[in-house]
The first five atom37 places (N, CA, C, CB, O) and aatype in JSON, in Angstrom:
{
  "aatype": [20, 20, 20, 20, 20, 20, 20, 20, 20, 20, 20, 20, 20, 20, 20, 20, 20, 20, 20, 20, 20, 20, 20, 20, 20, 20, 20, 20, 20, 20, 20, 20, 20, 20, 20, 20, 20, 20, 20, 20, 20, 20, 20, 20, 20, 20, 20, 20, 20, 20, 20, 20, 20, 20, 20, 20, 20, 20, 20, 20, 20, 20, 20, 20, 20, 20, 20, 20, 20, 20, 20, 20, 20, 20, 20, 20, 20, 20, 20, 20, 20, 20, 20, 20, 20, 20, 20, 20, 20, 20, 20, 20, 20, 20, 20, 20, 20, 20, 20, 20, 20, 20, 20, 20, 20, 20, 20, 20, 20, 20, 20, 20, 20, 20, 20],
  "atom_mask": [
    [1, 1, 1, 1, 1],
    [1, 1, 1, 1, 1],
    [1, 1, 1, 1, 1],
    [1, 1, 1, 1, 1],
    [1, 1, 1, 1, 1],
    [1, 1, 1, 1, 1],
    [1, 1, 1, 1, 1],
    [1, 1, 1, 1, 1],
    [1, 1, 1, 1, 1],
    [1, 1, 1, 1, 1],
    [1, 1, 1, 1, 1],
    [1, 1, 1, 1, 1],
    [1, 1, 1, 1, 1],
    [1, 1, 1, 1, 1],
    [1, 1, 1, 1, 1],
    [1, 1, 1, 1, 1],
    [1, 1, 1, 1, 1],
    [1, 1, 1, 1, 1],
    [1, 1, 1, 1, 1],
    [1, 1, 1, 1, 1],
    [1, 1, 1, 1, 1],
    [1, 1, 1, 1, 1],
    [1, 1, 1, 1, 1],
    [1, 1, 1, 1, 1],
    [1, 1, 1, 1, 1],
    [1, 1, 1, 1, 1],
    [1, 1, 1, 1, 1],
    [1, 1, 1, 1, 1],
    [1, 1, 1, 1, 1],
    [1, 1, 1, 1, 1],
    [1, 1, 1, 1, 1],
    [1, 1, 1, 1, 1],
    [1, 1, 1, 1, 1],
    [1, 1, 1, 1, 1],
    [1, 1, 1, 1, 1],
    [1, 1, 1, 1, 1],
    [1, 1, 1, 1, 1],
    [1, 1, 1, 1, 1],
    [1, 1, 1, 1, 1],
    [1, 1, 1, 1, 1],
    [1, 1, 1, 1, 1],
    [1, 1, 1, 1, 1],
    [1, 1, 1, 1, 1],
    [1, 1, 1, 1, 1],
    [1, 1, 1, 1, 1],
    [1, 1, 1, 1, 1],
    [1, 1, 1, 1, 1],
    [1, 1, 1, 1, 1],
    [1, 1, 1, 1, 1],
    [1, 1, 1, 1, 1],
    [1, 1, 1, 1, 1],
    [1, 1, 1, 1, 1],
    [1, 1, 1, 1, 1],
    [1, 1, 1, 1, 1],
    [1, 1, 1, 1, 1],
    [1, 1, 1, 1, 1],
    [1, 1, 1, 1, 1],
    [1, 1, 1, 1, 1],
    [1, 1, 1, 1, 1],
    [1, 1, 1, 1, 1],
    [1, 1, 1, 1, 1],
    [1, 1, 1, 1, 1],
    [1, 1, 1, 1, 1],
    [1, 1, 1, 1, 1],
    [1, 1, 1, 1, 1],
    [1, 1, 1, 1, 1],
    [1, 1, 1, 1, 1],
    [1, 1, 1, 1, 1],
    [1, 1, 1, 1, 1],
    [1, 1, 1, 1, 1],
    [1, 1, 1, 1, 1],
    [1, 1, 1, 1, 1],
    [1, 1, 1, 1, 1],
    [1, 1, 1, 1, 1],
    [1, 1, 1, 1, 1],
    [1, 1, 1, 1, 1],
    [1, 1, 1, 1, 1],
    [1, 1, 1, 1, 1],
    [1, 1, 1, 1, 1],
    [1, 1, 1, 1, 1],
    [1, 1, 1, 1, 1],
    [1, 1, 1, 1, 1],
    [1, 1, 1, 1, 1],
    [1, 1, 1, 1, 1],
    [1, 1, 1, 1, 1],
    [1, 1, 1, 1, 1],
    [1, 1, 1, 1, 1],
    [1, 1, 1, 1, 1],
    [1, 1, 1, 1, 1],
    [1, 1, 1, 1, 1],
    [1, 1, 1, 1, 1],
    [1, 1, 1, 1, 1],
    [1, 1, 1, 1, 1],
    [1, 1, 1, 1, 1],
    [1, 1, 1, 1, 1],
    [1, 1, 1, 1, 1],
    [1, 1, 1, 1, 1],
    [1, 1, 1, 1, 1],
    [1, 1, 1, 1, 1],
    [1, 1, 1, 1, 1],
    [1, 1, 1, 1, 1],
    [1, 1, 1, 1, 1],
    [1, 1, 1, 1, 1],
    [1, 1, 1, 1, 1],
    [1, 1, 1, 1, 1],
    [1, 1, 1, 1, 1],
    [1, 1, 1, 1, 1],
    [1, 1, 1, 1, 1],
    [1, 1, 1, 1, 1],
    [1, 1, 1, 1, 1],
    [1, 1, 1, 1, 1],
    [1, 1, 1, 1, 1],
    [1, 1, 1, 1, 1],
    [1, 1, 1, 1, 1],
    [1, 1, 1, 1, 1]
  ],
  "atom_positions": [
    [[-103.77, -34.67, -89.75], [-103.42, -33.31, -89.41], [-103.65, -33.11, -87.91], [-104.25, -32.3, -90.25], [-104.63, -33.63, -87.37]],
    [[-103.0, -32.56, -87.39], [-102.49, -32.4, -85.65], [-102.66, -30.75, -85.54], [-100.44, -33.01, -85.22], [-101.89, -30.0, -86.14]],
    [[-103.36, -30.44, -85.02], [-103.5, -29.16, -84.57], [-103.22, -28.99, -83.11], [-104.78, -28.71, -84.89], [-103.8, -29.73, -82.33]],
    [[-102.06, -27.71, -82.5], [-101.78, -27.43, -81.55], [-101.46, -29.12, -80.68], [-102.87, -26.41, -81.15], [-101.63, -29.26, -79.47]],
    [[-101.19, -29.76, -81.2], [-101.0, -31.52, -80.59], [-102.39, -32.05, -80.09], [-99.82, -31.68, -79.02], [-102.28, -32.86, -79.17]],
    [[-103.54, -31.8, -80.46], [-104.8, -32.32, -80.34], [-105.25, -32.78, -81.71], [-105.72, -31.34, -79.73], [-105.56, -31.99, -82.61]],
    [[-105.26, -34.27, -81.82], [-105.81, -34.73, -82.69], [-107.29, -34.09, -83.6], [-105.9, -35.8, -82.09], [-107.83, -33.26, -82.87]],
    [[-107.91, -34.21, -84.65], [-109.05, -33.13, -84.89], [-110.13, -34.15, -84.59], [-109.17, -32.32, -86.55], [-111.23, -33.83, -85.04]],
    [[-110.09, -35.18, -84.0], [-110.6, -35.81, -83.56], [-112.03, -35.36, -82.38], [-109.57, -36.4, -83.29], [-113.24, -35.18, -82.31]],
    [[-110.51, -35.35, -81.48], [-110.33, -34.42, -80.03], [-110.81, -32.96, -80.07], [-108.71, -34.28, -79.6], [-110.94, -32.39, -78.99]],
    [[-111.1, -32.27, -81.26], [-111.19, -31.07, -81.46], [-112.77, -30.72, -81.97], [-110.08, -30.73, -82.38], [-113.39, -29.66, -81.92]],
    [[-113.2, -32.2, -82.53], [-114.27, -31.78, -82.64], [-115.16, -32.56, -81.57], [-114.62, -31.84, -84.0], [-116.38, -32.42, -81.59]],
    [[-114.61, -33.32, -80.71], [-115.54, -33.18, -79.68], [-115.78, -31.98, -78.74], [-115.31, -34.12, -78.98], [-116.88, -31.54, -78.41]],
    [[-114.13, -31.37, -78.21], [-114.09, -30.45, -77.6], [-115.37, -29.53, -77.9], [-112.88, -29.97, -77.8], [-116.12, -29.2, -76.98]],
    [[-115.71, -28.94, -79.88], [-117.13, -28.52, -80.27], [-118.15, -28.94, -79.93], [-117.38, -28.57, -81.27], [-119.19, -28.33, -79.69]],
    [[-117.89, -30.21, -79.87], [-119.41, -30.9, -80.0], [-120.05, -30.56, -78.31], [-119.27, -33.01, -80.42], [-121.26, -30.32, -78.24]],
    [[-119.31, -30.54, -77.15], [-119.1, -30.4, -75.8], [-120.09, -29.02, -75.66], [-117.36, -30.27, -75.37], [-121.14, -28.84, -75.04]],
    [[-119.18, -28.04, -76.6], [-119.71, -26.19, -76.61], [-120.23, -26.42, -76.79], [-119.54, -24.97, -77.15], [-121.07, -25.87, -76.08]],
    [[-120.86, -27.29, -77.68], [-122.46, -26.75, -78.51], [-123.29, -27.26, -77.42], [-123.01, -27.59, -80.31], [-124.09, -26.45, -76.95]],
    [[-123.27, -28.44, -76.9], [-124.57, -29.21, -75.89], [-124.58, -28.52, -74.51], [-124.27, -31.07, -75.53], [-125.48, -28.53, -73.68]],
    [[-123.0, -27.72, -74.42], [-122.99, -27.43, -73.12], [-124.42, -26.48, -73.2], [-121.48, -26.7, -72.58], [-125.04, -26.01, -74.15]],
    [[-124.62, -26.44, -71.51], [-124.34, -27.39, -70.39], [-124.74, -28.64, -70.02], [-124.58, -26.94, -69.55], [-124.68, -29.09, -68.87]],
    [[-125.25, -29.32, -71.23], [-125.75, -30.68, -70.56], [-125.39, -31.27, -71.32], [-127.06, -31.05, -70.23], [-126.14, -31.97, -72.0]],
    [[-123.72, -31.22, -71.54], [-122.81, -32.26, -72.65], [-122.79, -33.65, -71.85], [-120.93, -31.67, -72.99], [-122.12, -33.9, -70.85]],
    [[-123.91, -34.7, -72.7], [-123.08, -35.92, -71.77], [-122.24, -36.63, -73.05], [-124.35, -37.31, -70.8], [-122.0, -35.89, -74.0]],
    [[-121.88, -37.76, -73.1], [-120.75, -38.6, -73.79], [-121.64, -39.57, -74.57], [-119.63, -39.42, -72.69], [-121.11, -40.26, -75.45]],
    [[-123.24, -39.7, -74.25], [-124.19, -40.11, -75.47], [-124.15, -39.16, -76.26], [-125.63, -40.38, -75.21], [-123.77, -39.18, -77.43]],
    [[-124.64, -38.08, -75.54], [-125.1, -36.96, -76.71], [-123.81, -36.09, -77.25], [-126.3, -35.76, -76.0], [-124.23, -35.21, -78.0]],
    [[-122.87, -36.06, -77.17], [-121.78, -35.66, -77.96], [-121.69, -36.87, -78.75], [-120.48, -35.25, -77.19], [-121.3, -36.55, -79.87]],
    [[-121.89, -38.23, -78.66], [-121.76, -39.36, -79.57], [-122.61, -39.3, -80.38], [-121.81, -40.55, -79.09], [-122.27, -39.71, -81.49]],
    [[-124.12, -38.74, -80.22], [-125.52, -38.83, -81.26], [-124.72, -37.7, -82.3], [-127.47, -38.16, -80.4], [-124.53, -37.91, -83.5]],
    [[-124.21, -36.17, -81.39], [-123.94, -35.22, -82.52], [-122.77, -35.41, -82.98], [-124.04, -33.86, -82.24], [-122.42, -34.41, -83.61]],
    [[-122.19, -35.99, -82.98], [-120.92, -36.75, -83.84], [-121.17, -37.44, -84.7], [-120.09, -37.57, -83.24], [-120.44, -37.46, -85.68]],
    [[-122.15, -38.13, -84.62], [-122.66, -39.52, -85.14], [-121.29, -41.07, -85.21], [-123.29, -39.04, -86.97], [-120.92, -41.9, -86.04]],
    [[-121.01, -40.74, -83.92], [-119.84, -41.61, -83.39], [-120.3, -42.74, -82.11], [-118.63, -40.48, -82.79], [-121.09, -42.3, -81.27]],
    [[-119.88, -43.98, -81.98], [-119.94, -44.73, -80.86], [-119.59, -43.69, -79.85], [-119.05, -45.98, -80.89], [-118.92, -42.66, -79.78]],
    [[-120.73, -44.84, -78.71], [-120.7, -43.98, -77.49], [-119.35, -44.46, -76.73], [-122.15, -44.18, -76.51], [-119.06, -43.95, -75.64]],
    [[-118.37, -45.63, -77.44], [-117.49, -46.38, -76.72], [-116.55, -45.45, -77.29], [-117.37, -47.98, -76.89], [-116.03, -44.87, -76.33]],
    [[-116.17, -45.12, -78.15], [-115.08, -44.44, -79.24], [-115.01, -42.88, -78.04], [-115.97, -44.1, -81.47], [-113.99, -42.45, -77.51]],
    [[-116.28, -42.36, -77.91], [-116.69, -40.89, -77.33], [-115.94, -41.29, -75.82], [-118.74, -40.46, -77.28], [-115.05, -40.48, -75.58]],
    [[-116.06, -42.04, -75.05], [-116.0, -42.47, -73.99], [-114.39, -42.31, -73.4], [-116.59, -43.78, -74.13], [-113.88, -41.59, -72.54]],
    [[-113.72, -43.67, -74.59], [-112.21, -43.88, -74.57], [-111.67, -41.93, -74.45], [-111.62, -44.97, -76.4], [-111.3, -41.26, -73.48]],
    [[-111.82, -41.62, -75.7], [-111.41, -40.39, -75.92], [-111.53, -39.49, -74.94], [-111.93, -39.95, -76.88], [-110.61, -38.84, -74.44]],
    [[-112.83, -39.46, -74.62], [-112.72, -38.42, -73.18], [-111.84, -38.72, -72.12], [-114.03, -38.35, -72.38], [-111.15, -37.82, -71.63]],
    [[-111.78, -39.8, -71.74], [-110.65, -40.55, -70.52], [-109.02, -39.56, -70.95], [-110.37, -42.95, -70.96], [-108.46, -38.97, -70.03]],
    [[-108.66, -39.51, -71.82], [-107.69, -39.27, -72.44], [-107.7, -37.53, -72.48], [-107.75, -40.09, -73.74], [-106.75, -36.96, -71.95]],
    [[-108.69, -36.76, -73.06], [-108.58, -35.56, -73.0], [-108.71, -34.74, -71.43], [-109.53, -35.21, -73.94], [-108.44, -33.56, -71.19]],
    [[-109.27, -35.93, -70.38], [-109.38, -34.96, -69.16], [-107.55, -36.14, -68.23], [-111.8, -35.12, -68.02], [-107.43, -36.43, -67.03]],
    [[-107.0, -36.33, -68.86], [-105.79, -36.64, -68.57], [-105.14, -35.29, -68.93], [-105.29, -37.91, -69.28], [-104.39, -34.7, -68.16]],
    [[-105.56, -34.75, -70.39], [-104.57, -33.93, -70.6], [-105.23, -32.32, -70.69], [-103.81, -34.46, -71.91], [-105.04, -31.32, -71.38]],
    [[-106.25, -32.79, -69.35], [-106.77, -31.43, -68.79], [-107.67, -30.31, -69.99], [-105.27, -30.6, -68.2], [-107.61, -29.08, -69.99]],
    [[-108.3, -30.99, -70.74], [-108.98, -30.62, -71.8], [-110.09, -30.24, -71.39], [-109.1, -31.45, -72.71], [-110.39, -29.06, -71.55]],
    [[-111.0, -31.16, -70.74], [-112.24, -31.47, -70.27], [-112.52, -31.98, -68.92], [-112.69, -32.26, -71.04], [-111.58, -32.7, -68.58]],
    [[-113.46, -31.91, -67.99], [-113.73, -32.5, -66.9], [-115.18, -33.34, -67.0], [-113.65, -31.45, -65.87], [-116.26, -32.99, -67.47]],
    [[-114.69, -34.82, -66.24], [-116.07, -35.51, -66.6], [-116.65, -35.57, -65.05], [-115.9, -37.24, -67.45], [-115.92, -35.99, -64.15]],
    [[-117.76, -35.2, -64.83], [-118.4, -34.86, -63.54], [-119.78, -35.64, -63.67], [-118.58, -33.17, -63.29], [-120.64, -35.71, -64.54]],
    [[-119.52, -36.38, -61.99], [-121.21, -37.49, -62.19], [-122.13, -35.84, -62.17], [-121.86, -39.13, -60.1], [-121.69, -34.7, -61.96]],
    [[-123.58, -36.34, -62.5], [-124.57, -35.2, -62.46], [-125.12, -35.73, -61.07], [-125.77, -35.04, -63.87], [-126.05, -35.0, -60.7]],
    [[-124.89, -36.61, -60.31], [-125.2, -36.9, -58.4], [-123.97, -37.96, -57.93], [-127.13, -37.94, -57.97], [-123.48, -38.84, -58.63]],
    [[-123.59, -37.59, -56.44], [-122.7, -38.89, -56.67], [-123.21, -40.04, -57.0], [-122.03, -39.24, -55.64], [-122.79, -40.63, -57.99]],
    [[-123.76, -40.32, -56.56], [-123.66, -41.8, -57.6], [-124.69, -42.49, -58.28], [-123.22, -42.93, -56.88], [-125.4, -43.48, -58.08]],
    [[-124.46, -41.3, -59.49], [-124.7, -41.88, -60.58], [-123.63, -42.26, -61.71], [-125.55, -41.17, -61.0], [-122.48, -41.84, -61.78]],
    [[-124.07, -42.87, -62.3], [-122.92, -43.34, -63.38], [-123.22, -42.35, -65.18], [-123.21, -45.56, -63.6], [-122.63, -42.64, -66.22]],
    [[-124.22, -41.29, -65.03], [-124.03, -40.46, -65.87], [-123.42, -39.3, -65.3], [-125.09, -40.26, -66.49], [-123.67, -38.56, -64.35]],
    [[-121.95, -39.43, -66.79], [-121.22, -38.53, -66.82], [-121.37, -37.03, -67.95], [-120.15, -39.31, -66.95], [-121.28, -37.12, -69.17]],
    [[-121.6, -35.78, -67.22], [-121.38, -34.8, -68.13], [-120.13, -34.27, -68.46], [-122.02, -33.92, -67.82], [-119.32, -34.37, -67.53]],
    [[-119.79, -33.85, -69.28], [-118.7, -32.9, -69.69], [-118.83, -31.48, -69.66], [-118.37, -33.14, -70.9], [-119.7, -30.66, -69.95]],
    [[-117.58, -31.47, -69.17], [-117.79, -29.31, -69.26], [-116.11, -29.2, -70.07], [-117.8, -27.96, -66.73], [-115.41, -30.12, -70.49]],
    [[-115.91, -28.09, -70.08], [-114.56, -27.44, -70.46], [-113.69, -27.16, -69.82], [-114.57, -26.53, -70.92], [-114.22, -26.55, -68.89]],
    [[-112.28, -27.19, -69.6], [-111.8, -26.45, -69.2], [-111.31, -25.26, -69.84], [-111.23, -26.97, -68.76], [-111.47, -24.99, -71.03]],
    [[-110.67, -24.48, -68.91], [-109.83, -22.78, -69.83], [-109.34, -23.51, -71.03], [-108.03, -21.74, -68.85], [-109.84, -23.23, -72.12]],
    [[-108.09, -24.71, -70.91], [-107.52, -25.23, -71.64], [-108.5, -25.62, -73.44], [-107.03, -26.33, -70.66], [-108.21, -25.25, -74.57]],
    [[-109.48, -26.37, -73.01], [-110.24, -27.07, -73.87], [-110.76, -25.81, -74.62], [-111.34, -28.09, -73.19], [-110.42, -25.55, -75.78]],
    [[-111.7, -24.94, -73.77], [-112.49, -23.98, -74.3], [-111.64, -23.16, -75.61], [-112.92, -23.02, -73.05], [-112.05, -22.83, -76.72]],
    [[-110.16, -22.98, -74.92], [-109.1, -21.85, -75.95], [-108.93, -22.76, -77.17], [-107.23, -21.38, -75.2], [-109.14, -22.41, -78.33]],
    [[-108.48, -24.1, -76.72], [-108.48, -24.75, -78.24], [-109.37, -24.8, -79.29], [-108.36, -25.88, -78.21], [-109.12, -24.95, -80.48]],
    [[-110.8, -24.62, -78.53], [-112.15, -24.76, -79.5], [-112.28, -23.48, -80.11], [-113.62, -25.12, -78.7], [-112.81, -23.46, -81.22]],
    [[-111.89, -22.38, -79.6], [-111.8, -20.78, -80.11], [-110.68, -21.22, -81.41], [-111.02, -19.38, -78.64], [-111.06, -21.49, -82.55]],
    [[-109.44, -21.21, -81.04], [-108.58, -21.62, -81.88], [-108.42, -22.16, -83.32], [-108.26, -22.2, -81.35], [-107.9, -21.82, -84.38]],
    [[-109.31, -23.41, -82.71], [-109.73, -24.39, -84.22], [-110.62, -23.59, -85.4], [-110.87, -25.9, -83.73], [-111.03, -22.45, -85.63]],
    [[-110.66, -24.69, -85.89], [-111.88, -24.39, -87.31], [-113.35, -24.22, -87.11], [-111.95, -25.66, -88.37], [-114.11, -24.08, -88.06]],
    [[-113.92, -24.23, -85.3], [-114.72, -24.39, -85.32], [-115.52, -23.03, -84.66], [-114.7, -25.53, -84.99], [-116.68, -22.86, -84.29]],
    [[-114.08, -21.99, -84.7], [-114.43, -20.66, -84.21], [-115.93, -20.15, -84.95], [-113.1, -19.61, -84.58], [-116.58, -20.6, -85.89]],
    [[-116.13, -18.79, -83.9], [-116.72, -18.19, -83.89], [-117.08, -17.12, -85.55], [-116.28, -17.87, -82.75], [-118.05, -16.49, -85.97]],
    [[-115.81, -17.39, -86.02], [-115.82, -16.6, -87.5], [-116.64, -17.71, -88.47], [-113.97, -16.26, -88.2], [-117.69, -17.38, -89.03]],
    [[-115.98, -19.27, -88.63], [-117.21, -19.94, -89.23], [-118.48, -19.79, -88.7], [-117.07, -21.22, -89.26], [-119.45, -19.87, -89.45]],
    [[-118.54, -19.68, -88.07], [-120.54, -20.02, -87.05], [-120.8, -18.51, -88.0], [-120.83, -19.77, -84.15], [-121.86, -18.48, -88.63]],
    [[-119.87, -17.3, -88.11], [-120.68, -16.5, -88.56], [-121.02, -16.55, -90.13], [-120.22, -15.36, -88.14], [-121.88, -15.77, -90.53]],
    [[-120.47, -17.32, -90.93], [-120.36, -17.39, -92.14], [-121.48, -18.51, -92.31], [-118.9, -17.63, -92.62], [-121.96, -18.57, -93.44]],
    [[-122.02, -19.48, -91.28], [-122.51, -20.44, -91.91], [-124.34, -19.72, -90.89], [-121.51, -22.33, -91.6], [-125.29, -20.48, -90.73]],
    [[-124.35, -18.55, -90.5], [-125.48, -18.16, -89.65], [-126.51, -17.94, -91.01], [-125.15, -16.65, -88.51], [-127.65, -17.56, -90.74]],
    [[-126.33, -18.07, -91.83], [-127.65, -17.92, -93.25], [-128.39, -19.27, -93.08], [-126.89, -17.85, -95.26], [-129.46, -19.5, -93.65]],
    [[-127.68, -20.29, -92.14], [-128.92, -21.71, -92.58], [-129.17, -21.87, -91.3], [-128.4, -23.41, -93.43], [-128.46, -21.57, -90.34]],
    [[-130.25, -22.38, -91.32], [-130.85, -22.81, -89.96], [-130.25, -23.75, -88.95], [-132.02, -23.39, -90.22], [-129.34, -24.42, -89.44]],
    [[-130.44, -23.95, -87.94], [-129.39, -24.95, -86.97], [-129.52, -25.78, -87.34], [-129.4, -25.22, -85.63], [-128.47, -26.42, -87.31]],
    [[-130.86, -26.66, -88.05], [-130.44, -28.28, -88.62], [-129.78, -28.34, -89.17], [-131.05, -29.08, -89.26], [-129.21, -29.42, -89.05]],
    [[-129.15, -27.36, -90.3], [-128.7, -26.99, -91.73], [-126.81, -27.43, -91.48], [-129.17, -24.9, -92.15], [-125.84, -27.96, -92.02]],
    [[-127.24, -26.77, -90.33], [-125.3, -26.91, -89.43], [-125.03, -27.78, -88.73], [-124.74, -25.86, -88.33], [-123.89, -28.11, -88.39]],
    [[-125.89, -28.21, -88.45], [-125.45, -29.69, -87.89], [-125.5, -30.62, -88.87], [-126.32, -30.27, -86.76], [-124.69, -31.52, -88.65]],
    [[-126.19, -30.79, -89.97], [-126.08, -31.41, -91.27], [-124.87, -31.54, -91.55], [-126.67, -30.81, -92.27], [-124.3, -32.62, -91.7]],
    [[-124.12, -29.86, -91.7], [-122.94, -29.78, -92.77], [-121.79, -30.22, -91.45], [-122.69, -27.86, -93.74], [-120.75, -30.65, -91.95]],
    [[-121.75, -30.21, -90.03], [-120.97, -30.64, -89.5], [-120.75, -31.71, -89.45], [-120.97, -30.36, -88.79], [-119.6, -32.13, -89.28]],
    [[-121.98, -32.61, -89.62], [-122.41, -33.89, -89.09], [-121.33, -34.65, -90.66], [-124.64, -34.15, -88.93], [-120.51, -35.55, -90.49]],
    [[-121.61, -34.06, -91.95], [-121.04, -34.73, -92.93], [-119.17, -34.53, -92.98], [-121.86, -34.16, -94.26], [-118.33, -35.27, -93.47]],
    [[-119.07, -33.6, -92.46], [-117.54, -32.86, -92.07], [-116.95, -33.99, -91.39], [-117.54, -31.36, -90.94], [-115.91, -34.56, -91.74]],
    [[-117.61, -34.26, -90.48], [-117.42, -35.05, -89.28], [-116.84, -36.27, -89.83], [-118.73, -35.3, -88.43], [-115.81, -36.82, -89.45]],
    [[-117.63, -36.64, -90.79], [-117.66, -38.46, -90.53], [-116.44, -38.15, -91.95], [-119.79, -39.84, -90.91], [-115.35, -38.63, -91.62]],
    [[-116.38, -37.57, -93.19], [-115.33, -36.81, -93.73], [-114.13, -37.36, -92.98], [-115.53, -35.24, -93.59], [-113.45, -38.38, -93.1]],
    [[-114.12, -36.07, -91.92], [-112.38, -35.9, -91.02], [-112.37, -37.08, -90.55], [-112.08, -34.69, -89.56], [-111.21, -37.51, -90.48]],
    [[-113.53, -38.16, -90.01], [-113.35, -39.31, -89.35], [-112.48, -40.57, -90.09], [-114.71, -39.7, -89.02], [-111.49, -41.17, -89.68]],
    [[-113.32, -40.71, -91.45], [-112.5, -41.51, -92.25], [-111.24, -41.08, -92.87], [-113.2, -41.91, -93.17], [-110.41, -41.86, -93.33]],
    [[-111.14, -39.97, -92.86], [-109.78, -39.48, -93.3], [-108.72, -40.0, -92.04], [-109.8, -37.65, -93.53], [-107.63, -40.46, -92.36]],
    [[-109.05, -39.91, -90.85], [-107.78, -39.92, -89.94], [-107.94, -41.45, -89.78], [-107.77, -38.9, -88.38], [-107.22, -41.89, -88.89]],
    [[-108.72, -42.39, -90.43], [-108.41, -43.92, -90.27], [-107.65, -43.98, -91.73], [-109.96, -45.09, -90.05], [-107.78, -45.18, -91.95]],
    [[-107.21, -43.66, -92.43], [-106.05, -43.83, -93.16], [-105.24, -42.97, -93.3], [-106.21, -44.13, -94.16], [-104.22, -43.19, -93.97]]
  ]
}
């Protein structure tokens, strides 16, 4: 399933990004995915091609990269399934509770889009 032409792939990192922001790096969107940090990596290359996301050293030169949003990225994440109307429906469980039920969602939508 292809939403707005962003894989849901792509869509739930774009989330995963909101949630850590501001200190989204491409480990830790990989820990809350529970996805390779190589898989997280490729993908980002690709979404700040298509102006989704921006990957910015945190000094020049270092080789850790954070992620932020762009307008673009941010509207898609409003958009998706991962709006603001679920967060209010699932606000009865505690934040582990939601990252639990995302975390199982996750790997769910993951194996679903490998077949």
């Amino acid at each position: 399933m292809v939403r707005h032409q962003v894989p849901p792939g792509q869509l739930h990192i774009l989330s995963a990004i909101r949630i850590l922001s501001p200190i989204a790096t491409i480990s830790g969107v990989a820990k809350e995915l529970d996805r390779g940090v190589n898989v997280i990596s490729r993908q980002t290359v690709s979404m700040e091609k298509y102006g989704l996301i921006k990957r910015v050293k945190t000094t020049p030169r270092s080789n850790l990269l954070q992620l932020e949003l762009t307008d673009k990225g941010l509207g898609l994440t409003k958009i998706s399934g991962q709006s603001e109307a679920i967060d209010g429906v699932l606000s009865s469980l505690t934040k582990q509770e939601r990252r639990q039920i995302k975390s199982i969602l996750n790997k769910i939508i993951y194996n679903a889009e490998k077949r």
